[in-house]
N, C-alpha and C positions, 0 to 999 in steps of 0.2 A: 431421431436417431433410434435405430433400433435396439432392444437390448443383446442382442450378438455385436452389436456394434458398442456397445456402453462396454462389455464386458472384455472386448478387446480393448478397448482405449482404457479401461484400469487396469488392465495387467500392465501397461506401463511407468506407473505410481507405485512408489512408497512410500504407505503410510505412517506416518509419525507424530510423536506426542512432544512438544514442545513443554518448557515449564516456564511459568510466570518468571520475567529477568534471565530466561534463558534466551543465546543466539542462536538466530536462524544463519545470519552471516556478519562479521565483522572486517572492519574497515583492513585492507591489507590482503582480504585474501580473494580469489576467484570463486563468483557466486557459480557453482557447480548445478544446483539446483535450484527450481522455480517451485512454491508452493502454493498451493491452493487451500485457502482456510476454511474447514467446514466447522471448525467450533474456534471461537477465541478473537483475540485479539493483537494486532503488531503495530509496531512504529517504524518508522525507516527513517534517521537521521545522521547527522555526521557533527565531527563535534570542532568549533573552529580553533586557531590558533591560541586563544584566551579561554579556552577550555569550556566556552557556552555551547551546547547542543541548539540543534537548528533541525527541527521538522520538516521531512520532505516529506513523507506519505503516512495516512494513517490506512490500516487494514481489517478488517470483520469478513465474517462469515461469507461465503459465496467471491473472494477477492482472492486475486493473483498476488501475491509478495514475490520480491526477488529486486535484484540490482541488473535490469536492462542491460547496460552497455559489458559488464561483468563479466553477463552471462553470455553472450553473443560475441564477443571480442575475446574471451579468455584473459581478459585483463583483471590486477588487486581494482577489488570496489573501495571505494571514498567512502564508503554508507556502512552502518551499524544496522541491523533488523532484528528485532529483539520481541519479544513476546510479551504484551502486557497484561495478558489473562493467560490462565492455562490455557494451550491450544494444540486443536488434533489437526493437521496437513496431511496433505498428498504429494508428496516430492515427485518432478519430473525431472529427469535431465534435459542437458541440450540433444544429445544424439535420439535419448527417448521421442523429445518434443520433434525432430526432425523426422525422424522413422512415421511418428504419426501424422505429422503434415502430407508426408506423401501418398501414406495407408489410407490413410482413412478422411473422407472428403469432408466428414461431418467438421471434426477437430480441425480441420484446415480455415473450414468458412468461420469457425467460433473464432479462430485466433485473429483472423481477418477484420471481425467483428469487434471486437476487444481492443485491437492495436488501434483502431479509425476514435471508438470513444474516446481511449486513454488519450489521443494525440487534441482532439475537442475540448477534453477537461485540458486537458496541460495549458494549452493556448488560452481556454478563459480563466485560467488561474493564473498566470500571467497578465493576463490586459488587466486583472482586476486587481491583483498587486499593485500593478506599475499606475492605474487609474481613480480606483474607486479609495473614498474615503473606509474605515476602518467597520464603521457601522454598516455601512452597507456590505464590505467584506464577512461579516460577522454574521448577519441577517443571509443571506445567502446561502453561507457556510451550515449555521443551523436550518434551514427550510431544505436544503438536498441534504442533508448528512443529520435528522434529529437524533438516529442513534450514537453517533460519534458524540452526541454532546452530551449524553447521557451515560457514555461510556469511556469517554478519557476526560481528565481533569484539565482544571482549566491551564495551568503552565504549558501543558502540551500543545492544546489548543491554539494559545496564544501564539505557542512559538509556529507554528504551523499556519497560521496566518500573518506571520514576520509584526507578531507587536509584544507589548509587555505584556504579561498577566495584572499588572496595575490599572494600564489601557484596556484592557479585555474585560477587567472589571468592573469599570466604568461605563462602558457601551454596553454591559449585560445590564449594569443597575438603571438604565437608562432606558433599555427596552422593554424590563420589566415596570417599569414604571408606567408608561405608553399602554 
C-alpha cells in the first residue's frame, strides 16, 4: 500500500480513546462502528439469563472489535464490548468500510484476508469446544494467544474457553507442574 493510499484509507477513521470499563457497544443497540485497536485492550460478551457473562472474543492491539451481524444487518447486538485497558481505536462505519471496499483495492484484499482467518479461527474453536478435552483447549489457547494470558485474568479466560476458573486453575497448576 502506498502511503497516498494509507492516507486515504485513514481519512475514513475516527480516532478514539476508549477508557478502562468503558463501552464500545452494548447489548441492544446497533453496532454503528467497527474498531481497530492500536493500544488497549476489549472483551466481547453477552451476559445470559442468570446473570453470568459468557466470553465470546478477546481483543489487543492490531484486532478488529465490533458485533458482525450488528454491524452488517443493522440489527440490536446480543454482545457487550467493553474496554479492559485504556484504549486508543480507529472507528470505521459500515458506509465508510463500503466506500473503501470499492476505492480502494488495497483495503478490499485486507478485509478479504481477515474474513477467510476469522471464519478458520471460528471453526477450530468450535471443533475444539465441542472435541478436545479442556487442557488441550487451554495449551493451545496459551501457545497462539501468550499475550492474552498475560493480559486478561483468569475468570475471563476461563469463561472464554466455556469452563470454570476452578477448572482453569487446575489445568494451569497441572501444566505448570509438567
Amino acid at each position: 500500500m502506498t502511503e497516498e493510499d494509507f492516507k486515504f484509507l485513514l481519512s475514513h477513521f475516527v480516532p478514539k480513546r476508549i477508557r478502562k470499563k468503558q463501552y464500545l457497544l452494548e447489548e441492544g443497540k446497533i453496532c454503528e462502528y467497527t474498531a481497530f485497536i492500536v493500544k488497549g485492550s476489549m472483551r466481547k460478551y453477552f451476559v445470559d439469563e442468570k446473570g453470568v457473562e459468557h466470553i465470546v472474543d478477546l481483543y489487543v492491539e492490531n484486532w478488529w472489535a465490533g458485533d458482525r451481524e450488528s454491524f452488517v444487518q443493522f440489527t440490536p447486538s446480543n454482545y457487550n464490548i467493553d474496554a479492559w485497558e485504556n484504549c486508543e481505536v480507529l472507528l470505521i462505519s459500515r458506509e465508510n468500510t463500503l466506500k473503501l471496499c470499492a476505492e480502494c483495492p488495497a483495503f478490499n484484499d485486507m478485509l478479504l484476508k481477515l474474513d477467510e482467518r476469522n471464519s478458520i479461527a471460528t471453526q477450530k474453536r468450535i471443533t475444539s469446544t465441542l472435541s478436545s478435552c479442556v487442557e488441550k483447549r487451554y495449551n493451545h489457547f496459551a501457545e497462539y494467544h501468550p499475550d492474552f494470558v498475560q493480559r486478561f485474568p483468569q475468570h475471563i479466560i476461563a469463561s472464554y474457553l466455556g469452563v470454570t476458573k476452578d477448572t482453569l486453575s487446575r489445568v494451569r497448576s497441572k501444566a505448570i507442574k509438567k
